[in-house]
C-alpha positions in Angstrom: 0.0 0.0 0.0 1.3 3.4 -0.8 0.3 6.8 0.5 -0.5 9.5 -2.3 -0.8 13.3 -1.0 -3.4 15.3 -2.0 -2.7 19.2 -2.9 0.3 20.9 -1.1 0.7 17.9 1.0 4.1 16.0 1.4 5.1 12.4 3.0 8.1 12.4 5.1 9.5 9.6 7.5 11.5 11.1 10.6 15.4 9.8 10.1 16.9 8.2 13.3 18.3 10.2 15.9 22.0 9.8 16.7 22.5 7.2 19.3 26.3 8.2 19.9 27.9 11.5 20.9 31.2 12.3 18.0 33.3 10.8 20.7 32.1 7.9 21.5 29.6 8.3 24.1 26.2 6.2 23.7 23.1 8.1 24.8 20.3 7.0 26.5 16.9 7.6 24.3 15.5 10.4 26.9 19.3 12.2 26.4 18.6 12.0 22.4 17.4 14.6 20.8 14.1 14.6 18.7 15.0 14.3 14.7 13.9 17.2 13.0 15.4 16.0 9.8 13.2 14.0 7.6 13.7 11.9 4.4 10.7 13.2 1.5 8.6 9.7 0.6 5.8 11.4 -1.9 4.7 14.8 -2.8 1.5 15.9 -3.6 0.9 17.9 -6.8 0.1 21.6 -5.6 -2.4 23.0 -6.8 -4.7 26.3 -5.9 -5.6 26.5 -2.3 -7.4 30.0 -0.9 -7.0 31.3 -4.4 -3.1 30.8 -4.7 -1.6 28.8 -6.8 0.9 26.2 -4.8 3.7 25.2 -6.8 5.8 22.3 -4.9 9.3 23.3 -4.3 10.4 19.9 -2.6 10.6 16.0 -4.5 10.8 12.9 -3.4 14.2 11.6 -1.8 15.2 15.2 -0.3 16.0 15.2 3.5 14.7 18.3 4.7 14.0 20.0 8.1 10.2 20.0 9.6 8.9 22.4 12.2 8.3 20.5 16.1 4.6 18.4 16.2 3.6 19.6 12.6 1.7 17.0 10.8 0.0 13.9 11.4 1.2 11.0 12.4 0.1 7.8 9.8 1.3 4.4 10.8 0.9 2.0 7.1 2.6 -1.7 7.1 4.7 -1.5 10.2 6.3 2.2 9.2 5.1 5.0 10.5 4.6 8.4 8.6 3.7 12.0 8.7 2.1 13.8 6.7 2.9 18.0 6.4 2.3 20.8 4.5 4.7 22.4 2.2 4.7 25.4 5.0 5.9 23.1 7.8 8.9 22.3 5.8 11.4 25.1 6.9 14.4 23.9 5.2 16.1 21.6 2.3 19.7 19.6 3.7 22.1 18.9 1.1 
């Protein structure tokens, strides 16, 4: 099953945070911090909202940086999702 957003919606799966410190140190999962970097699974295909045309400015495979609890949360074969706006995506990592 695959998830297909719907105007200026985007898929994105949360990357893992880092469980070790650059020198060595293994964290404990409260210590970790929360990933705000995200990998781009599917885009949705813009479109006019409000009266405004959206043109997507992000495609699939991207890692890109989401704003705290935006989105919702969509768990699909064991993998779990969220689904944001284009506005909750503040940044682009390359």
């Amino acid at each position: 099953m695959t998830i297909k957003p719907l105007g200026d919606k985007v898929v994105i799966k949360k990357l893992q945070a880092e469980e070790t410190t650059k020198s060595g140190i293994i964290l404990a999962s409260a210590a970790q911090e929360k990933p705000q970097i995200a990998e781009i699974i599917a885009v949705g295909p813009g479109g006019v909202i409000d009266g405004n045309k959206i043109e997507m400015n992000v495609a699939v495979g991207q890692k890109v940086i989401i704003r705290d609890y935006s989105g919702t949360t969509v768990k699909l074969d064991g993998e779990e999702y969220i689904v944001v706006r284009q506005d909750d995506i503040l940044a682009i990592v390359e």
